[in-house]
C-alpha positions in Angstrom: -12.0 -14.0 16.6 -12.7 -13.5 20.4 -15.7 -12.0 21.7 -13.4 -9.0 22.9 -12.7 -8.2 19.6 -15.7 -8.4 17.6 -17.6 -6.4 20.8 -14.4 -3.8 19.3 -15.6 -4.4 15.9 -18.9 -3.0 16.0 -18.2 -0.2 18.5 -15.7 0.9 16.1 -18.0 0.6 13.4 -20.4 3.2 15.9 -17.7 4.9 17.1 -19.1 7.7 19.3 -22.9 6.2 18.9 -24.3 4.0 21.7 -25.1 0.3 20.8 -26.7 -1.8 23.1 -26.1 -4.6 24.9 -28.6 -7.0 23.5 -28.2 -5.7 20.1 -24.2 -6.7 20.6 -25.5 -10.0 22.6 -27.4 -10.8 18.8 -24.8 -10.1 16.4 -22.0 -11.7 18.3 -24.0 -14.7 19.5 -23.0 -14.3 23.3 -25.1 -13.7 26.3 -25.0 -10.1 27.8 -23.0 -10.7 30.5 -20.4 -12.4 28.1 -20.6 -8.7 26.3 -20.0 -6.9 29.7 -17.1 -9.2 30.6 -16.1 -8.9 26.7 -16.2 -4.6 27.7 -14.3 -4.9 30.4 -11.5 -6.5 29.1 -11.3 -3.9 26.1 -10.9 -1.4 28.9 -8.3 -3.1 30.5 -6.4 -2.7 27.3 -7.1 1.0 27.0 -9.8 1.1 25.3 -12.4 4.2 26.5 -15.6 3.0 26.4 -18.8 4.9 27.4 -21.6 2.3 29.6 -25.1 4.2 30.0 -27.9 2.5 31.1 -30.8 1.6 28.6 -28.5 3.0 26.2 -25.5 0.6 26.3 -21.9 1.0 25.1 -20.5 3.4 22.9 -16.5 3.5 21.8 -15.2 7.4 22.4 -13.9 9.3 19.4 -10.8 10.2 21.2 -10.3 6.2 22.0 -6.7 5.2 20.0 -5.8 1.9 20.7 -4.0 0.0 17.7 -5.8 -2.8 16.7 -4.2 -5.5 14.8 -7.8 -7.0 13.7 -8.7 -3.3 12.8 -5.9 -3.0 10.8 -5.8 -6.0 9.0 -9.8 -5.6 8.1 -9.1 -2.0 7.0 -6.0 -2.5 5.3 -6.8 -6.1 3.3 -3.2 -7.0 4.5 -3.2 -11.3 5.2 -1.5 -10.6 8.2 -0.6 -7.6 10.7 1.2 -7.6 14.2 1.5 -5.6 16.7 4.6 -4.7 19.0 4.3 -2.8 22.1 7.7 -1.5 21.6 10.2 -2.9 19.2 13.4 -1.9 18.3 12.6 -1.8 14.7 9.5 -2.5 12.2 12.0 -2.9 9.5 14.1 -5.7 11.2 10.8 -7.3 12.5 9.6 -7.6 8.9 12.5 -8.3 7.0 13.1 -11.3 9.3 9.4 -12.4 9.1 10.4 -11.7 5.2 13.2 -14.2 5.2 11.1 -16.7 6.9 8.6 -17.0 4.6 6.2 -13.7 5.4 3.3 -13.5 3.0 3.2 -10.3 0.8 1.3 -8.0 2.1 2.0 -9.0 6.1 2.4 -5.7 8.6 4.0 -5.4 11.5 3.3 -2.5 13.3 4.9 -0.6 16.7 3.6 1.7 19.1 7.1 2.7 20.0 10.6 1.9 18.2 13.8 1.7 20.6 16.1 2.5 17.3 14.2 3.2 14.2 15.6 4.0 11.6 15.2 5.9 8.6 16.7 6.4 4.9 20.6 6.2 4.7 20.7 4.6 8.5 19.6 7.5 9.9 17.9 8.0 13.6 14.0 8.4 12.8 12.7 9.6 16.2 10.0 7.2 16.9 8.3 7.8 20.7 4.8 6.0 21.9 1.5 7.2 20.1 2.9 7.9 16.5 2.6 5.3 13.4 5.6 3.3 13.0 4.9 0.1 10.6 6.5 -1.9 7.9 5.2 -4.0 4.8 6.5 -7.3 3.0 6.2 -7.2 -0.5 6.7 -9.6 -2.8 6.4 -8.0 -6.1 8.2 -10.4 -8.4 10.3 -7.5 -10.2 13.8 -6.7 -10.9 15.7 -3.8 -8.8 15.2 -1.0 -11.3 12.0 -1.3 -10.8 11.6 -1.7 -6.7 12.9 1.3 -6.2 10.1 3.2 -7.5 8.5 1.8 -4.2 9.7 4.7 -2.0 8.0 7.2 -4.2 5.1 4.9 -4.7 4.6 5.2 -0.8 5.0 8.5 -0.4 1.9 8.9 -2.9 0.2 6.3 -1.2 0.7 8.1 2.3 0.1 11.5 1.4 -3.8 9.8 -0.4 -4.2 8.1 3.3 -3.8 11.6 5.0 -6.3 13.6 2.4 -8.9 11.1 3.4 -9.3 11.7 6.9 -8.5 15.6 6.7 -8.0 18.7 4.9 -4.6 18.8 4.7 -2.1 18.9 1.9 0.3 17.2 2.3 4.0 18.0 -0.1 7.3 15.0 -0.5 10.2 16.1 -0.1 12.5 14.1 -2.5 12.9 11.2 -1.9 10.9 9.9 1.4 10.1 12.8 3.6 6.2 14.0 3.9 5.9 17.6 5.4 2.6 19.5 6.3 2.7 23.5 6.8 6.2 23.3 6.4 7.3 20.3 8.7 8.2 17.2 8.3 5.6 14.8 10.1 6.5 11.2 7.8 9.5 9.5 6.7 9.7 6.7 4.7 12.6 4.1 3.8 12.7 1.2 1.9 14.9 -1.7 1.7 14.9 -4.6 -1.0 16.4 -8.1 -1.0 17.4 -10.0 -3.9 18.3 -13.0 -5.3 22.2 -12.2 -6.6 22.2 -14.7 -9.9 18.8 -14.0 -11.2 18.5 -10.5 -10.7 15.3 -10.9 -9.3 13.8 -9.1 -6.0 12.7 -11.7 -3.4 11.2 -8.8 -1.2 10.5 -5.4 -0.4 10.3 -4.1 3.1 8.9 -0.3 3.1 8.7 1.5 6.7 7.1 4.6 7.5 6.9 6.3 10.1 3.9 8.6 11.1 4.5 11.8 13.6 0.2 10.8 14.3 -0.5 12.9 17.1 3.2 13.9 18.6 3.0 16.2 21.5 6.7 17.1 21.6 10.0 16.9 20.0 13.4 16.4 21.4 15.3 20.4 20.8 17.3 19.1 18.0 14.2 18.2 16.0 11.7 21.3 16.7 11.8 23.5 14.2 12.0 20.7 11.4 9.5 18.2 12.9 6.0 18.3 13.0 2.7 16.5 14.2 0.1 15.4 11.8 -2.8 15.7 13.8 -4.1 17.5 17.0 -4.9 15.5 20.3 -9.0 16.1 19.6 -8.9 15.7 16.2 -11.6 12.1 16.0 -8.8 10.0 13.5 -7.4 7.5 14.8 -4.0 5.3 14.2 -5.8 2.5 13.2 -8.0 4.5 10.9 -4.6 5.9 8.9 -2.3 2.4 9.5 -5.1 0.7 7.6 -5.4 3.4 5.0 -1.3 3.6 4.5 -1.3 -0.3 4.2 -4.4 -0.4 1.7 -2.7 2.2 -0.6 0.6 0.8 -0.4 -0.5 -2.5 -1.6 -2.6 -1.3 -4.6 -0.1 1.1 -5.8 2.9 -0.9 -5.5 0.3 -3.8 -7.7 1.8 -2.0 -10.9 4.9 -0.7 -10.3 5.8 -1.2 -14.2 2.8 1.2 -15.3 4.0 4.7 -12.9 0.8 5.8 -12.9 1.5 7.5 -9.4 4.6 9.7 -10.5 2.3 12.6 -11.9 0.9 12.8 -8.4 4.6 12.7 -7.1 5.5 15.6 -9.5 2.5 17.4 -8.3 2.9 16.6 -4.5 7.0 17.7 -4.8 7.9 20.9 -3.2 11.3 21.4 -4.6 10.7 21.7 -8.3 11.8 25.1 -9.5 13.5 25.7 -6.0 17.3 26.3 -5.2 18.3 23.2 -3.4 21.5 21.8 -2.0 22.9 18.1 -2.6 25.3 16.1 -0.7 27.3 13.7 -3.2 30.5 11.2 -1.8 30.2 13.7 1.2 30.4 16.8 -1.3 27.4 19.8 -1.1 26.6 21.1 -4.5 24.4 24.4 -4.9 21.4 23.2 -8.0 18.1 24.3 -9.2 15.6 21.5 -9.2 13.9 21.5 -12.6 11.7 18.5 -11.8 11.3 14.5 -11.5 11.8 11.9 -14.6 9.7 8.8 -14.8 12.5 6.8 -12.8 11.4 8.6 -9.4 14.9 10.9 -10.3 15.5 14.4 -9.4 16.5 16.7 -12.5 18.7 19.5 -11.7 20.9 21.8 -13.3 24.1 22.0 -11.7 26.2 25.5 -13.0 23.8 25.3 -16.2 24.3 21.5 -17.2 21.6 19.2 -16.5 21.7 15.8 -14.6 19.7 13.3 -12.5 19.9 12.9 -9.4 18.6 9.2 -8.0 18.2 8.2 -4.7 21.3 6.1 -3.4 23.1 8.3 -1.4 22.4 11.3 -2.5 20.4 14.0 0.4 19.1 17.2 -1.2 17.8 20.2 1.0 16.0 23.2 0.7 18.2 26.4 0.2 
């Protein structure tokens, strides 16, 4: 690792504390200048950092820099890059995928040109929010992978209880909304093998509204940020979070352990909803959410499931 970044590491670990520059000198190995030089180039990348004399250096609470080294010590991912601006995680990954990506490997954007959501749909994706996607290799068949969008959403909606108060709801399938907006989306896309029947890989992206400061008209009064500009969490805090959850609840897919909290997270049980089916809307009341990650409704009085494919339910 270069000096640079462990001098990041253990301001991080003392974020808004001072440490000093001997004390960073010892635990490095460096000489003090190296850990001035070290400093300055962590500014040069954006980093805001605090130099006080006799005191030392201290990382500022509002500093939000994504950190791939941060990430990947947070998260236990094998492997996480970062893009400037990309025009998708999910392309990114699933060509890293079909060249032999590890499971577990993250790429990670601080702007996507055309991200995308579930169904191919625009997910509005502008500098300073979360945008990242996961390999996974979770040797299982396709019944079974696509439990990994509501796995996620659990696993996201944990990551955001951690660092605040909030409580978070799903939407069914892959939306995440706080006081009534939507501020995560998630979509998922597997690839397998056509003769065994076997997945080869899982790429989830989500997409993180982290600190948004504004919306384009169309998405205002549906779209929401997560966090305020002061508030001390930082992307690199909740990307590592969001990649450490995903990886150990997706572990057991089999077992749907997490679809309890799903139930209890959902917002439309027991609501009148509308779904669009082969391009049809349908008026239903939403009676709740079988072990499959489905959505039970009763349609004129006659129950059915409803399961992700192309099915988009709303709110009535």
């Amino acid at each position: 690792m270069k000096s640079s970044d462990l001098v990041l590491k253990y301001l991080e670990e003392s974020r808004g504390f001072f440490v000093s520059g001997e004390d960073l000198a010892l635990k490095i190995g460096i000489s003090r200048t190296a850990v001035w030089k070290a400093v300055k180039n962590l500014e040069s990348r954006g980093y805001k950092i605090e130099a006080v004399t006799n005191k030392g250096y201290s990382l500022s609470p509002n500093s939000d820099v994504l950190s791939p080294e941060i990430i990947k010590n947070l998260s236990g991912s094998p492997n996480v890059i970062l893009k400037k601006s990309t025009e998708s995680t999910n392309t990114d990954a699933k060509l890293l995928a079909v060249s032999g990506a590890e499971h577990g490997t993250a790429v990670i954007a601080n702007e996507q040109i055309k991200g995308k959501g579930r169904l191919g749909r625009s997910f509005y994706s502008s500098e300073g929010g979360i945008y990242l996607s996961i390999v996974l290799r979770l040797k299982t068949d396709f019944s079974s992978a696509v439990l990994v969008t509501t796995a996620s959403a659990v696993a996201v909606c944990k990551a955001v209880e951690k660092f605040s108060d909030l409580t978070p709801q799903i939407k069914w399938v892959n939306d995440i909304f706080v006081g009534g907006k939507k501020v995560c989306g998630i979509s998922c896309e597997a690839v397998s093998d056509f003769e065994s029947g076997v997945v080869d890989f899982v790429i989830v992206g989500i997409g993180v509204n982290f600190k948004t400061k504004s919306f384009p008209p169309e998405l205002e009064e549906i779209a929401g940020s997560l966090f305020f500009e002061n508030e001390a969490v930082t992307r690199n805090e909740l990307a590592g979070e969001i990649i450490k959850n995903v990886l150990e609840i997706t572990e057991s897919l089999g077992d749907k352990k997490f679809i309890d909290e799903y139930r209890r997270r959902s917002f439309l049980i027991g609501e009148d909803i509308i779904f669009r089916e082969n391009n049809v809307w349908s008026d239903a009341l939403c009676l709740g959410i079988d072990d499959d990650g489905g959505l039970i409704v009763s349609v004129n009085g006659v129950k059915r499931t409803l399961v992700s494919g192309e099915v988009s339910v709303r709110r009535k």
